[in-house]
N, CA, C and O atoms as a GROMACS GRO file, in nm:
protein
  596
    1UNK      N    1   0.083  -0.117   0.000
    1UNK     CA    2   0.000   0.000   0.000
    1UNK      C    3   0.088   0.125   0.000
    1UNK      O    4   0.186   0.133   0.074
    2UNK      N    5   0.055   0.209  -0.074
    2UNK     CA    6   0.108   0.348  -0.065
    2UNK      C    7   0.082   0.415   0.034
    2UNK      O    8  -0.014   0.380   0.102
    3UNK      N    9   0.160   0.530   0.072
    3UNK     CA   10   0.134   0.587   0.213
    3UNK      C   11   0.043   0.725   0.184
    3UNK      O   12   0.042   0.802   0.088
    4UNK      N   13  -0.017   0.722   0.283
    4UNK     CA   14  -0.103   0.851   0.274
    4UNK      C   15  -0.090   0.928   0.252
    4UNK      O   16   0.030   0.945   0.274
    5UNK      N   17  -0.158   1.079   0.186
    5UNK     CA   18  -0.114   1.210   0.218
    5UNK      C   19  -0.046   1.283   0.364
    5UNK      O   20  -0.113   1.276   0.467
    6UNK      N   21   0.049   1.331   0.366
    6UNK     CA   22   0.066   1.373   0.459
    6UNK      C   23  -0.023   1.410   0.562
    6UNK      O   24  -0.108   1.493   0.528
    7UNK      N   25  -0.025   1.373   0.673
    7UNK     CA   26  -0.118   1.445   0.775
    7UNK      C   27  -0.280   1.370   0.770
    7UNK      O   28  -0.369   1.422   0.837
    8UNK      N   29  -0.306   1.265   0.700
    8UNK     CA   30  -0.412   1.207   0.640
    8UNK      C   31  -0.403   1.052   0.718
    8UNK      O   32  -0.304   0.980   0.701
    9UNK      N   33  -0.524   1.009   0.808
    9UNK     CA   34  -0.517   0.855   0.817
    9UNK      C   35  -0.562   0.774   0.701
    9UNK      O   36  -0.613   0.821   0.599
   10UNK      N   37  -0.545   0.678   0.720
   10UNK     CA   38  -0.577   0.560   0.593
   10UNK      C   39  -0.790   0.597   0.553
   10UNK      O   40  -0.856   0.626   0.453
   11UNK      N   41  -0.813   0.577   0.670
   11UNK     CA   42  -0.955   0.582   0.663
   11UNK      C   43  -0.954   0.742   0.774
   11UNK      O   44  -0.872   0.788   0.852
   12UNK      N   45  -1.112   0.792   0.721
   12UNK     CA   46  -1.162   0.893   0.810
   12UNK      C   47  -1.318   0.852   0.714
   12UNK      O   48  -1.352   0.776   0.623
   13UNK      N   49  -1.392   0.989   0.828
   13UNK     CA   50  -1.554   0.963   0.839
   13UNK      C   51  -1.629   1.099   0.805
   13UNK      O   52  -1.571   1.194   0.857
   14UNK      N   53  -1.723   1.129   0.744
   14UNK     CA   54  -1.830   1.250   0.781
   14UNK      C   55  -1.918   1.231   0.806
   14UNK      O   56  -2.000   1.147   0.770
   15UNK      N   57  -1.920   1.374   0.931
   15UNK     CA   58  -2.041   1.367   0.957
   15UNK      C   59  -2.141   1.456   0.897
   15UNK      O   60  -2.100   1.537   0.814
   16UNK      N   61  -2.315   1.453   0.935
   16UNK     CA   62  -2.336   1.520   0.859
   16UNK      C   63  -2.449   1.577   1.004
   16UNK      O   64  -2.515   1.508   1.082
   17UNK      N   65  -2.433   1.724   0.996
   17UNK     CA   66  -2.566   1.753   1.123
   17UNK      C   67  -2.653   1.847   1.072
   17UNK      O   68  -2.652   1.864   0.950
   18UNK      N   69  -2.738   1.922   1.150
   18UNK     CA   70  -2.801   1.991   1.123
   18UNK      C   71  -2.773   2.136   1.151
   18UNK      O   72  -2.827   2.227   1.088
   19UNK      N   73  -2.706   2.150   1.225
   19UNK     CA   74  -2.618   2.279   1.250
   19UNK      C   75  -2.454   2.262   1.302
   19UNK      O   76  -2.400   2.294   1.408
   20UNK      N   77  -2.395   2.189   1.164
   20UNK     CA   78  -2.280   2.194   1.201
   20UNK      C   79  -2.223   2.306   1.273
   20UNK      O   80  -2.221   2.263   1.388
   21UNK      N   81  -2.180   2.413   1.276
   21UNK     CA   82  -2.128   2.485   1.377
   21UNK      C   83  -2.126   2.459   1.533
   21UNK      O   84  -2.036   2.470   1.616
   22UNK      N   85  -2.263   2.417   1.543
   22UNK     CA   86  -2.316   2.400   1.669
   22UNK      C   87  -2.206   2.252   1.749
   22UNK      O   88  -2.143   2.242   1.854
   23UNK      N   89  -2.228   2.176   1.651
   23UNK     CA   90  -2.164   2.032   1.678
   23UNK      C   91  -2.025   2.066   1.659
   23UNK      O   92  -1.955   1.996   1.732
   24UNK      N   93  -1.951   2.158   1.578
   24UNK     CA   94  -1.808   2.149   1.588
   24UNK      C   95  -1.741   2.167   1.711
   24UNK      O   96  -1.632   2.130   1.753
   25UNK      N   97  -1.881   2.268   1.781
   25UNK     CA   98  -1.802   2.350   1.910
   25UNK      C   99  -1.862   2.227   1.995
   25UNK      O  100  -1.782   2.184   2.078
   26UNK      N  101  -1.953   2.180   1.992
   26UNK     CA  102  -2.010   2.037   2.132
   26UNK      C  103  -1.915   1.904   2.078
   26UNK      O  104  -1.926   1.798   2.140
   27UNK      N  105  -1.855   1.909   2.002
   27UNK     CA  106  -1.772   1.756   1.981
   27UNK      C  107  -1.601   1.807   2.033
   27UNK      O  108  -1.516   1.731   2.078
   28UNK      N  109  -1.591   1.917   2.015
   28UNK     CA  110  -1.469   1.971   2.088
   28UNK      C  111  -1.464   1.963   2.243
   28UNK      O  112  -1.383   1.904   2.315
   29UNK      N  113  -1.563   2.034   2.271
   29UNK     CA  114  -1.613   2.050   2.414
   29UNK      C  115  -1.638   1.895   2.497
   29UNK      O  116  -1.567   1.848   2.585
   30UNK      N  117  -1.740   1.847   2.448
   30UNK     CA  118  -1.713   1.703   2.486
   30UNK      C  119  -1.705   1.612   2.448
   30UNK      O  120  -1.798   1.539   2.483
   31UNK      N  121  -1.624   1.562   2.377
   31UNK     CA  122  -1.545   1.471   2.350
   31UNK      C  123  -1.393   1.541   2.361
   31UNK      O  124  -1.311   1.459   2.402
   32UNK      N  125  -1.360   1.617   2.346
   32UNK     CA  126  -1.169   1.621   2.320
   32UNK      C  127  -1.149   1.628   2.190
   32UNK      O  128  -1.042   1.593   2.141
   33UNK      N  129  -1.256   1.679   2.114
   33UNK     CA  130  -1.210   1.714   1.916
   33UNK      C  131  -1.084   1.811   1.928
   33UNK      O  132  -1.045   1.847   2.039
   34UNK      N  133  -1.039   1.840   1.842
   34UNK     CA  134  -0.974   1.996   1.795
   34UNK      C  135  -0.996   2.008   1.662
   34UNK      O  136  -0.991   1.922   1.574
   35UNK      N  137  -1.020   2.115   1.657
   35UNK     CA  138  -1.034   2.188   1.480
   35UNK      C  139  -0.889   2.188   1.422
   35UNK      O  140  -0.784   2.225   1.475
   36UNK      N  141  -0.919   2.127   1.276
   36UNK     CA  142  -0.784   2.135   1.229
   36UNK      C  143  -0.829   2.247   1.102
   36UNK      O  144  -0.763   2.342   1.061
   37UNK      N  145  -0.933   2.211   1.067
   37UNK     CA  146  -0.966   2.287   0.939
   37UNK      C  147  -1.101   2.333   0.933
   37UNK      O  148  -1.166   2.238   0.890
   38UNK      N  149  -1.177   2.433   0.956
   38UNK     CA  150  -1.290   2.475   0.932
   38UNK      C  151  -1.381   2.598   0.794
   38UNK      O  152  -1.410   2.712   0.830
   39UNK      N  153  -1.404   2.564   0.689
   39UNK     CA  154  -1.431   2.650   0.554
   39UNK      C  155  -1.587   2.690   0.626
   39UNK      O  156  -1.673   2.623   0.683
   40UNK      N  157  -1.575   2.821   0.595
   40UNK     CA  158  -1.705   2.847   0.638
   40UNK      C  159  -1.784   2.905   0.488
   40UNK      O  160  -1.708   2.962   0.410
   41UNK      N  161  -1.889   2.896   0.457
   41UNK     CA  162  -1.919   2.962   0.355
   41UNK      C  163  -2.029   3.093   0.358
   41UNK      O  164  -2.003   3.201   0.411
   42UNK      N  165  -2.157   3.058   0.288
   42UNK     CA  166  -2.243   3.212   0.287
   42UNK      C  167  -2.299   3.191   0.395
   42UNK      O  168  -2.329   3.074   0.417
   43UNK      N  169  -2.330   3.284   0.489
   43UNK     CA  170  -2.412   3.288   0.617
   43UNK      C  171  -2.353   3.161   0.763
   43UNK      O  172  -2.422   3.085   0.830
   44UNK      N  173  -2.209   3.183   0.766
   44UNK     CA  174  -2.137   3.057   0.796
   44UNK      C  175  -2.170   2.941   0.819
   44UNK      O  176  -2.158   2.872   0.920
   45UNK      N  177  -2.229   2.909   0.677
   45UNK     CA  178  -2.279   2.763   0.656
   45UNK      C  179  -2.157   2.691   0.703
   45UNK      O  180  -2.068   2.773   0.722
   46UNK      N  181  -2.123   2.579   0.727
   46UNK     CA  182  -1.994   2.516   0.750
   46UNK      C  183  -1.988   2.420   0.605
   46UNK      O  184  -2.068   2.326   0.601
   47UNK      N  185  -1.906   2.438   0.500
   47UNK     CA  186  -1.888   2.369   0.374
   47UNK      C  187  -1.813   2.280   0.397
   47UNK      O  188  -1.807   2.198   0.306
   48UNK      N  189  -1.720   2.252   0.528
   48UNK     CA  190  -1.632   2.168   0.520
   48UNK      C  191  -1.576   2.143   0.661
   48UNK      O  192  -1.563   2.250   0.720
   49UNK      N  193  -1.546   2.055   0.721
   49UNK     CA  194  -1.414   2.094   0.852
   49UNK      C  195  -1.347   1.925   0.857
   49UNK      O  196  -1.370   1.811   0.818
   50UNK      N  197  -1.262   2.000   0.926
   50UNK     CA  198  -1.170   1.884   0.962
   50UNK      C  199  -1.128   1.848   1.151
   50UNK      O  200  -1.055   1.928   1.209
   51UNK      N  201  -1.178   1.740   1.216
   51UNK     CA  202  -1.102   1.762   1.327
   51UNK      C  203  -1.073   1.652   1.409
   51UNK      O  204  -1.145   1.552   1.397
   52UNK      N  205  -1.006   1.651   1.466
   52UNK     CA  206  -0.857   1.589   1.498
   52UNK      C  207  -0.896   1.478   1.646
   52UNK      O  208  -1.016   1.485   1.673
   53UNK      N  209  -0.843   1.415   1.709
   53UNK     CA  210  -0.880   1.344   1.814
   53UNK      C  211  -0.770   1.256   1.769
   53UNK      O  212  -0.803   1.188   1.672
   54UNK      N  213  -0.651   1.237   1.811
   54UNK     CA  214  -0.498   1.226   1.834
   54UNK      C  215  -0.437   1.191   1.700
   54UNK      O  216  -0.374   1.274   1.634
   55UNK      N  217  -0.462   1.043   1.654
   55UNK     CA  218  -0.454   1.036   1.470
   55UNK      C  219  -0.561   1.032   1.448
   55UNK      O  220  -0.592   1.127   1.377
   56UNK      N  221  -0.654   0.960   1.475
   56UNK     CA  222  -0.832   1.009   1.408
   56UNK      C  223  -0.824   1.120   1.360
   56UNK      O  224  -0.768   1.222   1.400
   57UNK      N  225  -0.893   1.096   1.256
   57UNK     CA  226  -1.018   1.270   1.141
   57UNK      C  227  -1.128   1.247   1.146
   57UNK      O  228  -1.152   1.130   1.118
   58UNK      N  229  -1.240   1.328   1.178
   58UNK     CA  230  -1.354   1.332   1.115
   58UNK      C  231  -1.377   1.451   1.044
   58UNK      O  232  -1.345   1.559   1.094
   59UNK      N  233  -1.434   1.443   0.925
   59UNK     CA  234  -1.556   1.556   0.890
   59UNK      C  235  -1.617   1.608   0.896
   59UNK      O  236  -1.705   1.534   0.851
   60UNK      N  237  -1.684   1.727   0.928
   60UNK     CA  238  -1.814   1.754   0.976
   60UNK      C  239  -1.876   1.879   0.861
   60UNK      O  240  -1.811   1.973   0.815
   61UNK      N  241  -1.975   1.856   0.843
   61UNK     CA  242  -2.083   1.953   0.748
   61UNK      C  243  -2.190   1.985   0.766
   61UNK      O  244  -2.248   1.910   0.843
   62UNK      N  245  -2.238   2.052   0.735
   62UNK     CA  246  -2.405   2.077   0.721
   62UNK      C  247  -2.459   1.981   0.649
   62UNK      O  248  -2.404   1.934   0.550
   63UNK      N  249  -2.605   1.932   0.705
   63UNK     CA  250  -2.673   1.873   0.614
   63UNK      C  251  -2.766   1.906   0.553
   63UNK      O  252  -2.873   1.844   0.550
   64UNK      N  253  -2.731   2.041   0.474
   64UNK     CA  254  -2.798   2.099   0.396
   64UNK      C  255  -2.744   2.113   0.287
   64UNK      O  256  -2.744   2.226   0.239
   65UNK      N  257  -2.682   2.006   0.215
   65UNK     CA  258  -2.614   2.013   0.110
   65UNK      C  259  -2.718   1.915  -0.019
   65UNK      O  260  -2.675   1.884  -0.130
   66UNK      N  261  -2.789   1.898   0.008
   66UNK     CA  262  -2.930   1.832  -0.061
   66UNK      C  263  -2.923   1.887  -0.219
   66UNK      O  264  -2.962   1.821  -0.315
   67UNK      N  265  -2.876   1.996  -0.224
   67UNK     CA  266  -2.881   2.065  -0.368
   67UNK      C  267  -2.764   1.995  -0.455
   67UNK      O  268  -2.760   1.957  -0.572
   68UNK      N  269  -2.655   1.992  -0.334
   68UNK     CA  270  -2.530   1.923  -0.463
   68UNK      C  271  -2.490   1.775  -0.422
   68UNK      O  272  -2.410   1.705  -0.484
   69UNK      N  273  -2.588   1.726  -0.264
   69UNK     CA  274  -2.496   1.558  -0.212
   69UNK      C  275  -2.673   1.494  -0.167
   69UNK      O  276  -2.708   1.480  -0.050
   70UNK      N  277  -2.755   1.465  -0.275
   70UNK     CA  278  -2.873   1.474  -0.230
   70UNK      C  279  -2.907   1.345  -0.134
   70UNK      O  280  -3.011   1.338  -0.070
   71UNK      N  281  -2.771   1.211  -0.132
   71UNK     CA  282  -2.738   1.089  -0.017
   71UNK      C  283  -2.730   1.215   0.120
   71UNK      O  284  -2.765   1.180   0.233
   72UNK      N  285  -2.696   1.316   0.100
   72UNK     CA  286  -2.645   1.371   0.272
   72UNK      C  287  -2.780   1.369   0.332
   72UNK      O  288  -2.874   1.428   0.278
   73UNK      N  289  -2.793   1.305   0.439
   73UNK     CA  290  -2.860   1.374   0.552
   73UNK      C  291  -2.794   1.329   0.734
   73UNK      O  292  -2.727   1.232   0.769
   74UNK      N  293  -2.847   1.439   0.813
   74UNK     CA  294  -2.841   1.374   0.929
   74UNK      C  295  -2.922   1.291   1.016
   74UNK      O  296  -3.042   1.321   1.021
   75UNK      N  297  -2.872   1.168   1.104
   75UNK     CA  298  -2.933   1.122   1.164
   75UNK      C  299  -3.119   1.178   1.214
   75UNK      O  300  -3.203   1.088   1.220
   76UNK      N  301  -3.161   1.317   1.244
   76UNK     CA  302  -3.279   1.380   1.254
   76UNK      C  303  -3.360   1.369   1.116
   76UNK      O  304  -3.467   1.309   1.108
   77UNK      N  305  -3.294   1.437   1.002
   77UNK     CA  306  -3.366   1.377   0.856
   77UNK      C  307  -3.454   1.285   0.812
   77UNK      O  308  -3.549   1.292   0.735
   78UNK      N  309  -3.377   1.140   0.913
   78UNK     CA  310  -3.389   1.025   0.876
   78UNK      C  311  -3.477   0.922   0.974
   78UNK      O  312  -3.490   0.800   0.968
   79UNK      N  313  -3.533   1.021   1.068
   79UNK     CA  314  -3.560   0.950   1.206
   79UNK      C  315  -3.533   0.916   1.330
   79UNK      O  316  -3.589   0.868   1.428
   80UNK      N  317  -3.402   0.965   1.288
   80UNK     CA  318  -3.295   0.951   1.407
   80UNK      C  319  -3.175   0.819   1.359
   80UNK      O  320  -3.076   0.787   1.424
   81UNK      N  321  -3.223   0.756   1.223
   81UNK     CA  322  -3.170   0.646   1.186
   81UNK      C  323  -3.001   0.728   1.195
   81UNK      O  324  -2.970   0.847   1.191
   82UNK      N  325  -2.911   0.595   1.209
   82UNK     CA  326  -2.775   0.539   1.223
   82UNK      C  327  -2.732   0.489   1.118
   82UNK      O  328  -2.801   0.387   1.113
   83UNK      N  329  -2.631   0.486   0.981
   83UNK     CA  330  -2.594   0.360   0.928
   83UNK      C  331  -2.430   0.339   0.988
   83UNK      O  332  -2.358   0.243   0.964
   84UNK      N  333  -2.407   0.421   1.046
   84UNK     CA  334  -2.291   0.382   1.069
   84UNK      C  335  -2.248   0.410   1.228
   84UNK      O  336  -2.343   0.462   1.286
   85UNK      N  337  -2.148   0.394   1.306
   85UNK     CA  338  -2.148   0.436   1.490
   85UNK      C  339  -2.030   0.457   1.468
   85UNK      O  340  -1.975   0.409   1.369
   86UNK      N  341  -1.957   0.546   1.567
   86UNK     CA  342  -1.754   0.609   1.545
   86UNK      C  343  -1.721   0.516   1.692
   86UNK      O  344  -1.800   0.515   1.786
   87UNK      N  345  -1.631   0.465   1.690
   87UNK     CA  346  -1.590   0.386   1.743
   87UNK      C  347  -1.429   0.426   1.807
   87UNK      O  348  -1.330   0.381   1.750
   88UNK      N  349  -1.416   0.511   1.924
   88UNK     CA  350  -1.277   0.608   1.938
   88UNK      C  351  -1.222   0.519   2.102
   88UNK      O  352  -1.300   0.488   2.192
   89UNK      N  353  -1.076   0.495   2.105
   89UNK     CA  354  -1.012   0.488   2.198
   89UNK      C  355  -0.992   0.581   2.263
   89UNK      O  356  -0.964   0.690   2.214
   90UNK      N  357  -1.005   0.552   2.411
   90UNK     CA  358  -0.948   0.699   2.508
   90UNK      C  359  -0.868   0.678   2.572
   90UNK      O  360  -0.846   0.557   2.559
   91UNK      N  361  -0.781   0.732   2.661
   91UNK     CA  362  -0.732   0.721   2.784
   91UNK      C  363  -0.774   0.643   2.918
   91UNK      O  364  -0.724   0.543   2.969
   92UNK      N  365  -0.890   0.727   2.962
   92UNK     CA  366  -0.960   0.702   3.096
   92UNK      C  367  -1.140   0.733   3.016
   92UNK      O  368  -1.208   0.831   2.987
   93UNK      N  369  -1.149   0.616   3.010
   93UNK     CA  370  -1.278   0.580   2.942
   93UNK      C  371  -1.412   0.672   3.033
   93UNK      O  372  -1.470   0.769   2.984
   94UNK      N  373  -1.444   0.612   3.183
   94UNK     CA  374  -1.475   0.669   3.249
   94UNK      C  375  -1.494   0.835   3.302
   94UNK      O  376  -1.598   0.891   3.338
   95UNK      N  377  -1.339   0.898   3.290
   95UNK     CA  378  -1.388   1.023   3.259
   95UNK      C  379  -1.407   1.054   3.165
   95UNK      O  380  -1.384   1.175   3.164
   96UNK      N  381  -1.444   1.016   3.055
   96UNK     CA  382  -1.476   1.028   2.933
   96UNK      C  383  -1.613   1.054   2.906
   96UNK      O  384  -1.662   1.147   2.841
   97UNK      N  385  -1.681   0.936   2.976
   97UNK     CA  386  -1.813   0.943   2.970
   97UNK      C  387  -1.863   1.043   3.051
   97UNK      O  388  -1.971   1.097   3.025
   98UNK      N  389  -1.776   1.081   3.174
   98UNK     CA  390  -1.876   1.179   3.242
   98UNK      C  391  -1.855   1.280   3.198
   98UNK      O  392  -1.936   1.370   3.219
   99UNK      N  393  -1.730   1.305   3.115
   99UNK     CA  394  -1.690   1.503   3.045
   99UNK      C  395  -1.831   1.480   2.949
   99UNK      O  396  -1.910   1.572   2.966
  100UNK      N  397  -1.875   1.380   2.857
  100UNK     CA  398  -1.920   1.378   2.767
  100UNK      C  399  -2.121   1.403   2.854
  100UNK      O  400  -2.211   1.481   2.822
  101UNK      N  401  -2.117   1.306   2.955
  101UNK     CA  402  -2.241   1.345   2.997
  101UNK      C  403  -2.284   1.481   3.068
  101UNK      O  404  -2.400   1.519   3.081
  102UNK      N  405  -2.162   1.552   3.115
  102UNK     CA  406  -2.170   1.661   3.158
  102UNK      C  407  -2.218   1.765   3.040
  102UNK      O  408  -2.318   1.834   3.056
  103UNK      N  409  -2.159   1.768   2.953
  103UNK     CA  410  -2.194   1.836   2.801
  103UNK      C  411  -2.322   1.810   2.740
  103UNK      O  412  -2.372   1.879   2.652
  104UNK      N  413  -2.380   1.692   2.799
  104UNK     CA  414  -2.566   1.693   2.737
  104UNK      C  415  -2.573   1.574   2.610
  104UNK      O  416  -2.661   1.574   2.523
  105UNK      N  417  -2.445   1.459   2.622
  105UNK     CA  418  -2.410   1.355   2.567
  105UNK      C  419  -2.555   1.282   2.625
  105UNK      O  420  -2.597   1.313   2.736
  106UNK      N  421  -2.622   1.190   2.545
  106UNK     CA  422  -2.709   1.095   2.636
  106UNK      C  423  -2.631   0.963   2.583
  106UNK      O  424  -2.599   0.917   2.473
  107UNK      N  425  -2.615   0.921   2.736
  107UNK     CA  426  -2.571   0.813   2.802
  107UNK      C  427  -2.678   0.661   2.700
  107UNK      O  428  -2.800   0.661   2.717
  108UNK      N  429  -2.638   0.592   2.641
  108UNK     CA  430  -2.697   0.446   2.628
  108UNK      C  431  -2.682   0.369   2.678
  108UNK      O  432  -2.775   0.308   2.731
  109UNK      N  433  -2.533   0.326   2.690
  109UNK     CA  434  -2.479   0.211   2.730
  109UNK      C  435  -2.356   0.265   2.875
  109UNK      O  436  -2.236   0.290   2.862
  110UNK      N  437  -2.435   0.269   2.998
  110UNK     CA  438  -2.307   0.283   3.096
  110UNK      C  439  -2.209   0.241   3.083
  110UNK      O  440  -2.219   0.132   3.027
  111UNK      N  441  -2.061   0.279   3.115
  111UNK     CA  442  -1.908   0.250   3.071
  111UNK      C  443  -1.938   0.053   3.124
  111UNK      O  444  -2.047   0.051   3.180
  112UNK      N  445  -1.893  -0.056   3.122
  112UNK     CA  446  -1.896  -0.136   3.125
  112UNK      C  447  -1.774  -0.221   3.028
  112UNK      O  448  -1.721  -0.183   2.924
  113UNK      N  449  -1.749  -0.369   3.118
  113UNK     CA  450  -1.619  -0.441   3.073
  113UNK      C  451  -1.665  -0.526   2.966
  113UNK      O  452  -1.755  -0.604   2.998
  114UNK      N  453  -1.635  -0.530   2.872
  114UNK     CA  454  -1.605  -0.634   2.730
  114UNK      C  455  -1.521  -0.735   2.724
  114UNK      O  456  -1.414  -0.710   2.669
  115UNK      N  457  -1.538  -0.842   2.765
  115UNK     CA  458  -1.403  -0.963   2.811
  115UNK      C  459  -1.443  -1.034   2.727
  115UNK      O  460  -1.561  -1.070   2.724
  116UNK      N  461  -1.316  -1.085   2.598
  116UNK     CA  462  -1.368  -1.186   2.506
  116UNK      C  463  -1.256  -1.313   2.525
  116UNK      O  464  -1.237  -1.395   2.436
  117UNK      N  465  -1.201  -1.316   2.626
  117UNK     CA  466  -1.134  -1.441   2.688
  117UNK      C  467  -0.990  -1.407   2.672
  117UNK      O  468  -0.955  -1.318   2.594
  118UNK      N  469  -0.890  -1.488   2.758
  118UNK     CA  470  -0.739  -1.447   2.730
  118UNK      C  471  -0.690  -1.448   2.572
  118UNK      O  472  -0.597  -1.388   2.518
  119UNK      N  473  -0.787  -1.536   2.519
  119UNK     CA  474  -0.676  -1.474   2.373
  119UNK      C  475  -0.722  -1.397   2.322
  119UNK      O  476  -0.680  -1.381   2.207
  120UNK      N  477  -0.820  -1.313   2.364
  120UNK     CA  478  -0.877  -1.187   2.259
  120UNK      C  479  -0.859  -1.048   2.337
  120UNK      O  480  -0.745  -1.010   2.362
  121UNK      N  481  -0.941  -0.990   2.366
  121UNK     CA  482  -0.928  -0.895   2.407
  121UNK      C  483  -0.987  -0.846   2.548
  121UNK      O  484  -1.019  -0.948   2.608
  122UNK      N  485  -1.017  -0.722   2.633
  122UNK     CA  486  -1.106  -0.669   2.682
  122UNK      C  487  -1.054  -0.554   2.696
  122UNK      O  488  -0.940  -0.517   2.726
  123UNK      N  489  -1.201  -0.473   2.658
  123UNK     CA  490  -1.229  -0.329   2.682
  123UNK      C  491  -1.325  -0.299   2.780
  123UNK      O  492  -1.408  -0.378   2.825
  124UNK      N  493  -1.308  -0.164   2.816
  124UNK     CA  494  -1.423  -0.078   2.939
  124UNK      C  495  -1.446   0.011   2.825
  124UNK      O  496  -1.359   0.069   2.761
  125UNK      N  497  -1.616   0.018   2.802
  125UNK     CA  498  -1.663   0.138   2.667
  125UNK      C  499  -1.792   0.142   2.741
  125UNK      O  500  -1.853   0.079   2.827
  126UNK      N  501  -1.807   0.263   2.654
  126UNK     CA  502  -1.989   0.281   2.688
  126UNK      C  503  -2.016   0.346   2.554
  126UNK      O  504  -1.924   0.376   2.477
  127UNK      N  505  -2.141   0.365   2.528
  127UNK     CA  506  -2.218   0.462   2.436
  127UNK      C  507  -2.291   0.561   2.405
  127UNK      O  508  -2.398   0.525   2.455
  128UNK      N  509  -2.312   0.664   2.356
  128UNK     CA  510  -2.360   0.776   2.397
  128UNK      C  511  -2.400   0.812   2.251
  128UNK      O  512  -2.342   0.772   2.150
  129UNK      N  513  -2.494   0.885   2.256
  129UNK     CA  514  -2.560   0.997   2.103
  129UNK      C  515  -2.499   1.137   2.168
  129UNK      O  516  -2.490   1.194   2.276
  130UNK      N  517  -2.470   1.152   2.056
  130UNK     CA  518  -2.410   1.324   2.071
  130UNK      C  519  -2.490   1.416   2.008
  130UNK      O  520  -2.557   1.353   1.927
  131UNK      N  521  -2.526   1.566   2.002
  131UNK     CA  522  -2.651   1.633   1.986
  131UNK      C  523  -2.700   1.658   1.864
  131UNK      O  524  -2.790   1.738   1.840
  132UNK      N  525  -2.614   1.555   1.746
  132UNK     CA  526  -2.667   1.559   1.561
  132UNK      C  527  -2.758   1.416   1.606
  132UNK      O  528  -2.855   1.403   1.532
  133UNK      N  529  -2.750   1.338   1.683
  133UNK     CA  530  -2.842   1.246   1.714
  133UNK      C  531  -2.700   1.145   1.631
  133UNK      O  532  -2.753   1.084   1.539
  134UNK      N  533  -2.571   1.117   1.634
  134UNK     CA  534  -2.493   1.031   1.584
  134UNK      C  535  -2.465   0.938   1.716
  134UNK      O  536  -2.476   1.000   1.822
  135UNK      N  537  -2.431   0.804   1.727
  135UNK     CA  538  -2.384   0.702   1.816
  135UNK      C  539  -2.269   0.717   1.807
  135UNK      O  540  -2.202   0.727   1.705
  136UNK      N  541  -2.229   0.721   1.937
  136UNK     CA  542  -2.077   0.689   1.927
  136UNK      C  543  -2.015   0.558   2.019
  136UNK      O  544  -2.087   0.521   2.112
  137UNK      N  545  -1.935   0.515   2.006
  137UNK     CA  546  -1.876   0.406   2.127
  137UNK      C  547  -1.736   0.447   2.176
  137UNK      O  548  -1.649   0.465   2.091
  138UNK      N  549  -1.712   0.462   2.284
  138UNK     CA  550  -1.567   0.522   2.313
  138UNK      C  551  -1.494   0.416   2.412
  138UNK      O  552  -1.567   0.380   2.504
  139UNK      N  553  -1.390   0.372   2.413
  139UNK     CA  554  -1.348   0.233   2.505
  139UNK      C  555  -1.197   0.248   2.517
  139UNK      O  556  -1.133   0.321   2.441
  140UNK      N  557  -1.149   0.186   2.602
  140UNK     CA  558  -1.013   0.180   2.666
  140UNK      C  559  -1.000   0.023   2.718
  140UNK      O  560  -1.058  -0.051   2.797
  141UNK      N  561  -0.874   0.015   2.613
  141UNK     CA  562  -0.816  -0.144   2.609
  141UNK      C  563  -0.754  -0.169   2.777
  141UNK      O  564  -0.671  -0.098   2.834
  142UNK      N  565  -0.820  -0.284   2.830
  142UNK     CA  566  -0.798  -0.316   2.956
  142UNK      C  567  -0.660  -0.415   2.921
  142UNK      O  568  -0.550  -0.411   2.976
  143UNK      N  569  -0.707  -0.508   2.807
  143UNK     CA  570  -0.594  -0.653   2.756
  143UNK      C  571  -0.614  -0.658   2.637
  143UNK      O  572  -0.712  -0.656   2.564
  144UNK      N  573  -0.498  -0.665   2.625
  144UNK     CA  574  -0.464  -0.709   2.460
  144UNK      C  575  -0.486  -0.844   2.464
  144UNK      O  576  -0.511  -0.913   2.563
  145UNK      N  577  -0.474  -0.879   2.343
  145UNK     CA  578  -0.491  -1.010   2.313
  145UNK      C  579  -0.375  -1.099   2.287
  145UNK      O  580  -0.286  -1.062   2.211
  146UNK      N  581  -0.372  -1.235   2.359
  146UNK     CA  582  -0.173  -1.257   2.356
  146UNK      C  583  -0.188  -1.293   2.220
  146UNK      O  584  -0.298  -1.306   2.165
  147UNK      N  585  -0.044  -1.314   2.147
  147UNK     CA  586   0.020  -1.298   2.049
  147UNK      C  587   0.108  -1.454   2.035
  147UNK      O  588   0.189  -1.498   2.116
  148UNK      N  589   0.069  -1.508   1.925
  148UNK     CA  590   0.145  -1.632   1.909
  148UNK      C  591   0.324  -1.626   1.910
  148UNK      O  592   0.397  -1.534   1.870
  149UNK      N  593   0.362  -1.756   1.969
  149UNK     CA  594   0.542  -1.692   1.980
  149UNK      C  595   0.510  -1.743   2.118
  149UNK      O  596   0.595  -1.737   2.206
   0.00000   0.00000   0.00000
């Protein structure tokens, strides 16, 4: 495989909300985003952003782009429907969930242990919707999984 653009992971995600602006500043705030890149356009629609969470990228836009991406919508559009959930490693999982519930995150799944036996793995994650109505899962590797050898 060839290597990425500079500064680029292999894979990244967009999102799509209903007032991106709103969500750039609540996914910073709670979760731990940073803005790497934000295009604002007429009436600071948000046309584009970029932001950061250590090597993770996501995207984020308006989903009012119906005129030129007529697939875009957000989770609210659609019912609240999901096709996809972001799936992010943390540090300290736990305070994670509470910076995030403090911010107006709703809680699904309390932080809780994932044990898939000594040769696989376990994580402590929980789940939460963030305020575009997107799922997220956020978890911290308790055990790796041993390694043949």
């Amino acid at each position: 495989m060839k290597p990425t653009p500079p500064g680029w992971p292999r894979i990244s995600v967009s999102l799509y909300y209903d007032d991106a602006a709103k969500a750039i500043d609540w996914l910073c705030d709670a979760f731990g985003f940073q803005v790497r890149l934000k295009v604002e356009g007429e009436g600071g629609r948000i046309e584009h952003s970029e932001l950061e969470f250590g090597e993770g990228l996501i995207m984020v836009a308006g989903a009012d782009k119906a005129d030129k991406y007529p697939q875009v919508r957000s989770p609210r559009q659609v019912g609240g429907g999901n096709t996809q959930n972001m799936f992010v490693y943390v540090d300290d999982v736990d305070a994670h969930c509470e910076r995030a519930r403090a911010k107006g995150a709703t809680i699904r799944v309390e932080p809780k242990i994932s044990d898939y036996g000594e040769d696989y793995w376990s994580d402590r994650s929980y789940e939460c919707v963030d305020v575009g109505g997107h799922h997220w899962w956020f978890a911290q590797r308790l055990r790796s999984p041993k390694t043949a050898g």
